[in-house]
N, C-alpha and C positions, 0 to 999 in steps of 0.2 A: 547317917551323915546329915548334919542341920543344912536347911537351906541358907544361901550365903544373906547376910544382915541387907534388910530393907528401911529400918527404922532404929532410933537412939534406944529402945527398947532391946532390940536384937545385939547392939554393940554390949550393953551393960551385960546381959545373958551370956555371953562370950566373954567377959573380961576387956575386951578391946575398948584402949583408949581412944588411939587415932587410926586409922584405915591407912595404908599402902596406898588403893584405888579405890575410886568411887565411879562406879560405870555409870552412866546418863545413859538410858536405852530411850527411844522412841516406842519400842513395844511392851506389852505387857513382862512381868516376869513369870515365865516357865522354865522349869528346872531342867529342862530338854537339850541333848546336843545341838539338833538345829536352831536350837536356838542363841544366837551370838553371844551375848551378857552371860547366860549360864555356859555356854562351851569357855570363851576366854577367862569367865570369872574362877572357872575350876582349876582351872589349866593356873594359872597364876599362884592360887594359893595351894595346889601340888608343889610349888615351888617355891611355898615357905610366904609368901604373901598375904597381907591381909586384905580383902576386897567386900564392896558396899554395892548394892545396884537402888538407882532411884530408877523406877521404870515408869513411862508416862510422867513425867512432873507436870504442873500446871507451869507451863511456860508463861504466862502473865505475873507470875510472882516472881521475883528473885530470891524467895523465902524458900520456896521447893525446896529450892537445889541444896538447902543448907541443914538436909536433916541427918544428914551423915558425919557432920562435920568437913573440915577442912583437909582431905588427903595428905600423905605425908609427903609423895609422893606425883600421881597426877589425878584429874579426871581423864577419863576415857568416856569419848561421847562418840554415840550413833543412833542413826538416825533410826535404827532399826531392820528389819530382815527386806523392807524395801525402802526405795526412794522416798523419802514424803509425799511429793507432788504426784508420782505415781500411786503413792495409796489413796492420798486425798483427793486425785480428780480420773474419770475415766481416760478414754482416749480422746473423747469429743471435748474433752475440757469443762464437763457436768461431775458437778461434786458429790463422790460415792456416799452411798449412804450407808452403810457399814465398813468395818474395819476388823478385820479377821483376827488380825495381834494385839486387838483390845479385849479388854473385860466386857460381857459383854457380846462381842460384837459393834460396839458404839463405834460409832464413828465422832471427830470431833475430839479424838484427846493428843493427837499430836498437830504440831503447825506445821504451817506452809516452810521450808527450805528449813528445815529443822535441826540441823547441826547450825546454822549461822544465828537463829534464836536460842538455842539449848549455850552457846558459848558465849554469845551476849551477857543473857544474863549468872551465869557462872564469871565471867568478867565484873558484873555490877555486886554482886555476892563475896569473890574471894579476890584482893588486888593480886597480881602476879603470881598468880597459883600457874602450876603446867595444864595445861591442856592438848590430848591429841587427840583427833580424831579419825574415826574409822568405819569400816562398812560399805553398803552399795553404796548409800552418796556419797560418801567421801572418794570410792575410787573410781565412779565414772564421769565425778566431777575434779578429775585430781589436776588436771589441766584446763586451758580455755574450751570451751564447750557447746553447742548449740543447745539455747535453753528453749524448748517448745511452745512453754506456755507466756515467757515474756516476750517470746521471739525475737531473741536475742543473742548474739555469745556470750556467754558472762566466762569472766577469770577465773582460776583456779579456786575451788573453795577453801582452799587455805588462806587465800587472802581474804577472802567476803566475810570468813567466819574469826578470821586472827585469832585462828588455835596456833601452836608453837609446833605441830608437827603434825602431819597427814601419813594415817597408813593407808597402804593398798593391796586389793590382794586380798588372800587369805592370811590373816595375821598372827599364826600362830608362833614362829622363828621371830619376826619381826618384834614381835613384842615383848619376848621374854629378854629378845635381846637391847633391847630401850627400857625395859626393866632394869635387869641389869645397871648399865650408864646410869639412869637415876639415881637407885640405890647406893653411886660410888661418888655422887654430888653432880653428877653432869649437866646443866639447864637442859633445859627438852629444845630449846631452841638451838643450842649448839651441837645439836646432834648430830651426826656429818657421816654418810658410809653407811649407813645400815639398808640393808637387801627392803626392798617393802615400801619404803618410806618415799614421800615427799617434802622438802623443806626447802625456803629463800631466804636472800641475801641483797642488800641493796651493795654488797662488796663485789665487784667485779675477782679481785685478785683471790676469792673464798674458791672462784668456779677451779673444777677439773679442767685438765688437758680437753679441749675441741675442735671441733673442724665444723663450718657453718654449713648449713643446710643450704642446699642452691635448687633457683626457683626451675632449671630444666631434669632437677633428679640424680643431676652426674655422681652429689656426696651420698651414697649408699654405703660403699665401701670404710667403717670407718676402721680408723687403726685401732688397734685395740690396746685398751687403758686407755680411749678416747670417749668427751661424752660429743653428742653432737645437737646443737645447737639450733633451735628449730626458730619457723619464722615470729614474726613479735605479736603481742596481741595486739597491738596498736593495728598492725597490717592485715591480719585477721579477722577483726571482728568490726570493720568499717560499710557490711553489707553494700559491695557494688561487686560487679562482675569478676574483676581483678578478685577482690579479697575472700571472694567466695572459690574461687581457682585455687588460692593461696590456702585459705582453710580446709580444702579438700585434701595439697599434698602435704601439707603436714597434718592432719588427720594418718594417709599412710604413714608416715615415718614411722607415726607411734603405733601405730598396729604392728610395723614390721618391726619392732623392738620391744616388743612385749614378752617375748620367751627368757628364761633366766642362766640359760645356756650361752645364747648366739644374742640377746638383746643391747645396749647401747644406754649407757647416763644419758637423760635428757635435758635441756635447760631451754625453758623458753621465756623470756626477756618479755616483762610484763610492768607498764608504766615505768618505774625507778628502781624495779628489782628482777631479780630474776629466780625463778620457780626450777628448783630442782628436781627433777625425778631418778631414781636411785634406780639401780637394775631391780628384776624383782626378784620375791625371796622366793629358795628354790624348793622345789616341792617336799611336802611332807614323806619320809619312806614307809614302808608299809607299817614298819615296827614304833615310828609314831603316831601314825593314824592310828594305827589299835590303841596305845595309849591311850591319845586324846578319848576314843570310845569308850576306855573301860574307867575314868573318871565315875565318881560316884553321884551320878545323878538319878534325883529321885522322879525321872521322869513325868511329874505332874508342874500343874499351876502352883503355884504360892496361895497357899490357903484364903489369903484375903477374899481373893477370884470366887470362894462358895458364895459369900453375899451376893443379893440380885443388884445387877448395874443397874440404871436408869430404863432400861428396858422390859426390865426383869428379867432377864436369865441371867447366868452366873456362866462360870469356869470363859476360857477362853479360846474361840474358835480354832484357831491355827493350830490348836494341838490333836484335835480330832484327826489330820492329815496326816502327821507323821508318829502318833503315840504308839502304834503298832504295824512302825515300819524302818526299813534296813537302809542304811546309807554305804553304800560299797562303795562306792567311785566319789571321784572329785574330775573334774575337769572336762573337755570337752572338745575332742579335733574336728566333729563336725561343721564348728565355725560357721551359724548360720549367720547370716549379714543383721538379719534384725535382731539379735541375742547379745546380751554383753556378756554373757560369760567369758568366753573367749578373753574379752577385757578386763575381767576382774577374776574369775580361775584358772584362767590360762588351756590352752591346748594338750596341754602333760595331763596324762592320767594316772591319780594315783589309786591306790585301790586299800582295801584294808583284808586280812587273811581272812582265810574260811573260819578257823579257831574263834575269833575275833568274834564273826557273825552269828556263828552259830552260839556263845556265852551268850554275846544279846541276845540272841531270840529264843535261849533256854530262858535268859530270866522273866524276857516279856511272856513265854505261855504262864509264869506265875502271877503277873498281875488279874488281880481279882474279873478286870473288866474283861480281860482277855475271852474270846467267843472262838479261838481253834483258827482265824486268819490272820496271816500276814498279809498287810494289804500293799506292801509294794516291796522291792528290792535291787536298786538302784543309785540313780544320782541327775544329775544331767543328761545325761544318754543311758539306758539303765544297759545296753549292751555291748558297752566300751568297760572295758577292764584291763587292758592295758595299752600299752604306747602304740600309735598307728601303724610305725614301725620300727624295725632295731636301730636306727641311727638316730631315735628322738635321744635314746638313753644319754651317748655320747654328746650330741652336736645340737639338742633341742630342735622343738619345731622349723620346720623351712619358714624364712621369712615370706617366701615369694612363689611358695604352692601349694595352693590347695591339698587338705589330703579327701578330702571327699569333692559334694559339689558337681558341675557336671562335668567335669574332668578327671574324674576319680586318681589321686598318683596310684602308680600301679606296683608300687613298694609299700602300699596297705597291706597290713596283715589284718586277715578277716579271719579271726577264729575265736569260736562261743564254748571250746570246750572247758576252759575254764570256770565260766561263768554258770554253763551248763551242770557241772560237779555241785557247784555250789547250791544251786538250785535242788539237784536230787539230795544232797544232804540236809535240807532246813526242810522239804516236804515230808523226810522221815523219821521226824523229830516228832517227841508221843505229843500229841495235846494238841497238834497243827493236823489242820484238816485240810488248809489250803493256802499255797503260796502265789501270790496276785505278782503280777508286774507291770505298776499303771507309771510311771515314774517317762515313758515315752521310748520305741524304740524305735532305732535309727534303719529303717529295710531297707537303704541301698546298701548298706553295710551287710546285712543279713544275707540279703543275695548276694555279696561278693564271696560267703564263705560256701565253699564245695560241696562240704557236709551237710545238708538237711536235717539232720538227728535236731538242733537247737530249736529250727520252726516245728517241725513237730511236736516234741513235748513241749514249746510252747502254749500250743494250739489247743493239748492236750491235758494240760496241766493247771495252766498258768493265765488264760483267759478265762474271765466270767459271761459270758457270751457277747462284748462286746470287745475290740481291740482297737484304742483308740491309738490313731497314727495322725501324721501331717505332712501330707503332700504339700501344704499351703496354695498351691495355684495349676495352673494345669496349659497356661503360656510358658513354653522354653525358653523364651527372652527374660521374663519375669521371673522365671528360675533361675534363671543364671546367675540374675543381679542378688537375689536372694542366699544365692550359692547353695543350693538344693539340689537335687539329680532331678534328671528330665520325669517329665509326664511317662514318656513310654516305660519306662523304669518304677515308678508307681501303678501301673498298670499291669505291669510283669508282677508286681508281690501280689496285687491285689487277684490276679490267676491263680499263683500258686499259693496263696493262702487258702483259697476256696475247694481248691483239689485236694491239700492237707484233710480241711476242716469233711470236706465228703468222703475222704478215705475214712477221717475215722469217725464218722456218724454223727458228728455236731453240727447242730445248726446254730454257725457265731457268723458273726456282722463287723465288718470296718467301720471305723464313725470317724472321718478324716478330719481332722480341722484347715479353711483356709483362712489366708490372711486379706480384707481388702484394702483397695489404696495403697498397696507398698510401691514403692518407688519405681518408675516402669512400667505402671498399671495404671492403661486408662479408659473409657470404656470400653473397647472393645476388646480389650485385655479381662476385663470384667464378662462380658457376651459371652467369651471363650466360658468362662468357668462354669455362667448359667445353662448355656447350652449342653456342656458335659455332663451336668448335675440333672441333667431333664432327659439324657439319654440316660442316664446308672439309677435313674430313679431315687436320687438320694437328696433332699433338700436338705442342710441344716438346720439345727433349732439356734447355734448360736456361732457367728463369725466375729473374726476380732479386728476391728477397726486397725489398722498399722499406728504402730503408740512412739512417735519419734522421741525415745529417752535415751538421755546423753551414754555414749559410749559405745554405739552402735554404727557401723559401716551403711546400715542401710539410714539412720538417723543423719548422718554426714553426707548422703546424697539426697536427701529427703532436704536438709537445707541448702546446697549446693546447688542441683540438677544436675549434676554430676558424679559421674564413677573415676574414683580416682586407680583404682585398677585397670582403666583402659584409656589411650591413649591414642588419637587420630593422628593419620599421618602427619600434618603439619605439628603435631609435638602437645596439641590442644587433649584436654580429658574429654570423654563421649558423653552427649548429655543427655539426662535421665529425665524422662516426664513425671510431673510430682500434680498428684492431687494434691494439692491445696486447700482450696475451699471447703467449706463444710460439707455446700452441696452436690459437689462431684462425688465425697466420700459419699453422702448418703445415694448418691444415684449407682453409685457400685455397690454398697449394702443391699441396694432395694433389688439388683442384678442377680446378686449371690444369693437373695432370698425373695426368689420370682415369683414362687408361689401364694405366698401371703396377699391376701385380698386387697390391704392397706397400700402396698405397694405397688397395685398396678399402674394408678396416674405415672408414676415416678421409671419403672420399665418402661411405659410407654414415651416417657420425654428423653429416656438415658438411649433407645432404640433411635429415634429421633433424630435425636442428635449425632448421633454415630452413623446415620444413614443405613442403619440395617434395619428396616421396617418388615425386612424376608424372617426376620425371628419374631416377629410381632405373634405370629399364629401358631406357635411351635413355644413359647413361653407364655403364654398368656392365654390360651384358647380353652383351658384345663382348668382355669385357674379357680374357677369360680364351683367346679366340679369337687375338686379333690380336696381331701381333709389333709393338714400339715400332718407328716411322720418326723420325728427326730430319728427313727430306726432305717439301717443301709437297708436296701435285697440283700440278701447272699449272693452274692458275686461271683 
């Protein structure tokens, strides 16, 4: 199967006069599921379509954009497999110096807010062509937003970018069905009702049935075939007390209406128009996700990629991750506060068959580079495979309970034997030596289930002696906001991990990751974690600064101070201490990472300050002693 057209050369090869779609990707093109431009691009022309991808264009030209010609149809822009601004700058706001979804590795080929540049100039190039956009930025900027590095709220990026329509979500339904409506003459602006999407109106009488959002919470309940109407961005995004209150609870609303069962039309009234948000679209069944999988992709880079980039190396990093790996799952109940998945795949899990898995992973032991591993087998949680529990099927996620977190609902079903089967069958497959599972597992979950059998051949099978997990922090206040399970609860795996791994004669290691600076953490929220890292004897090589990007619970109290999940008796939200400043985050970095020589000025001021000078001698006393390990004890 040809890779789909990148250049006027590939259309004449094909025959094709004009293109259907022309995808604008922010990332490099690889021919890979995970990868967005080659999954929708396949997905489309299975279904008789003809599709173009310009990937990276030089966004300074508006000549790029025009080597595909004019679609008949629309462009379809994204920004890529991440944010822009996420790829282009750390957490500290220092601009990365590689880029994983380039050629390469370069960094430097996508812009800064890169759907609002890529539509620009596609605006300056084709007058009134469709345009819609899609991807992580487009959906966790599909509303007003706290933007980090302007710091500021910015509008919905439907309006900044004046595309004619925003998908959200995973776009698979959503798009064939705006395909479709195209194809029958429909503008893309007048698109009205499709699961996925976001589209405005400066017509009041355009809106659906609603009920206004009221500032004490009372309109939760709405009627159904109602949208509800949330507060304005005028009143949201004016940064003083009040509007950081107000942009807290509607932040909830729209969490609580993100499932595509039990969710709610949104409209929020923004300068002279008003931003629709459409329910969303409802998960993929198992028997489409195979589909979508068994698409004919040639699992490589687009030949151009052999050339050396600018740095000299060729092909493109991102694919070494997932080339010789399984994607089971979609979605994710664990719902951590600093994660937008939740926000943009939702809590439903879907999953793809064992049938499914095992054709990919017959065909991957035939690729030439294949070396006998799968090196992962998963998704977002690789140990979630299906619904939390039986009433998601019917009734969708609860809006308003956690199913993990430190309140675990006790109508979790905790069971790995499905997950477990599928594992012993891809380990028995000729040509596989080893099946890895780095993709992250969820061990509060692990421990809810009865059976053992799963941690074992985990432990035994499926770990290469190290098993990376994330506790993130080891404060039960700072967990809670996180919505993580308690410290004693990662303590409990990390026992009965160790008794596993001595029953059956391995010597393997936890490599936890924490997070510093997340909201609720200050220093002595920080002390907590250095001081437990100095008793378990485990220091990190690398901690991840808390990255406030839009569409995240803990990103909304991080600009706030506030948890809009809890409420003091006078009717007030509880407020949330926020690292700010650079230098509080580095005086918590220097905490979580006590041992480093460089760092002790900075423990020493972070102890200081906190008035714990009783941990001066118990963090710091060693310090000049001991060589950095990245490796745990055995536990």
């Amino acid at each position: 199967m040809p890779l789909l057209p990148v250049c006027k050369q590939d259309l004449l090869d094909r025959g094709i006069a004009q293109l259907d779609f022309v995808f604008v990707s922010g990332d490099a093109y690889v021919d890979h599921a995970s990868f967005a431009a080659a999954l929708l691009g396949r997905l489309l022309e299975s279904h008789g379509y003809t599709v173009g991808i310009i990937p990276q264009p030089d966004w300074k030209d508006a000549e790029s954009f025009t080597v595909l010609g004019r679609p008949r149809l629309a462009f379809l822009v994204s920004a890529g497999a991440m944010d822009s601004m996420v790829s282009n700058y750390t957490a500290n706001n220092k601009p990365r110096s590689e880029d994983a979804y380039a050629h390469g590795g370069v960094a430097g080929h996508r812009p800064d807010r890169a759907l609002i540049t890529y539509c620009t100039k596609i605006r300056q190039a084709y007058k009134g062509v469709n345009i819609l956009i899609g991807g992580i930025e487009a959906s966790l900027r599909r509303t007003a937003h706290y933007d980090y590095w302007s710091n500021t709220v910015r509008r919905s990026v439907l309006l900044d970018s004046k595309a004619d329509l925003l998908m959200y979500g995973m776009g698979e339904h959503s798009l064939l069905e705006i395909a479709a409506l195209l194809a029958q003459g429909v503008p893309a602006r007048q698109i009205r009702g499709v699961r996925g999407t976001v589209w405005c109106t400066s017509k009041a009488d355009e809106l659906p049935p609603h009920v206004t959002w009221q500032a004490d919470g009372a309109t939760r309940r709405v009627p159904e075939n109602h949208a509800l109407m949330l507060p304005t961005y005028a009143d949201i995004s004016t940064d003083t007390d009040g509007s950081r209150e107000l942009f807290a609870r509607s932040y909830l609303a729209q969490e609580q209406n993100t499932d595509a069962l039990n969710g709610h039309v949104l409209i929020e009234p923004t300068d002279a128009r008003f931003v629709v948000q459409e329910k969303a679209a409802l998960p993929l069944s198992t028997e489409e996700f195979d589909a979508l999988y068994a698409l004919p992709f040639t699992r490589q880079w687009h030949p151009r990629y052999d050339a050396p980039a600018e740095n000299g190396k060729t092909g493109v990093p991102a694919l070494a991750e997932v080339q010789f790996s399984l994607t089971s799952c979609r979605g994710c109940f664990g719902a951590c506060a600093f994660c937008a998945i939740t926000f943009h795949q939702g809590r439903r899990i879907q999953s793809r068959s064992h049938e499914s898995l095992l054709q990919e992973a017959e065909a991957m032991t035939k690729h030439p580079a294949f070396k006998g591993y799968i090196h992962d087998v998963g998704g977002p949680t690789a140990n979630f495979r299906h619904d939390a529990c039986a009433a998601q099927a019917e009734r969708g996620a609860c809006a308003n309970r956690d199913c993990l977190g430190t309140n675990p609902c006790p109508n979790v079903r905790a069971d790995h034997r499905d997950y477990l089967a599928l594992l012993r069958k891809l380990r028995a497959l000729p040509r596989v030596k080893k099946v890895f599972v780095r993709s992250g597992i969820r061990f509060d979950y692990l421990l809810m289930d009865a059976d053992d059998t799963f941690l074992r051949e985990l432990c035994e099978h499926h770990v290469s002696g190290q098993l990376k997990v994330a506790p993130e922090h080891v404060n039960d206040d700072v967990l809670r906001l996180m919505r993580k399970s308690s410290h004693a609860v990662y303590e409990r795996f990390a026992d009965v991990y160790a008794q596993t791994n001595r029953r059956l004669g391995k010597k393997q290691y936890l490599v936890p990751y924490y997070i510093c600076a997340h909201p609720g953490a200050g220093l002595n929220e920080a002390i907590d974690v250095a001081l437990y890292l100095k008793k378990t004897g485990f220091v990190p090589d690398q901690v991840q600064d808390f990255y406030p990007t839009p569409g995240s619970l803990s990103t909304c109290m991080y600009y706030t101070g506030l948890n809009p999940h809890r409420q003091n008796a006078d009717g007030s939200l509880e407020k949330v201490h926020v690292a700010r400043g650079a230098h509080e985050r580095r005086l918590q970095r220097a905490l979580v990472q006590f041992n480093r020589r460089e760092n002790a000025a900075l423990v020493r001021e972070a102890l200081r300050l906190a008035g714990r000078q009783d941990a001066a001698d118990i963090l710091l006393g060693g310090a000049r002693r001991r060589r950095h390990t990245s490796k745990a004890k055995t536990i």
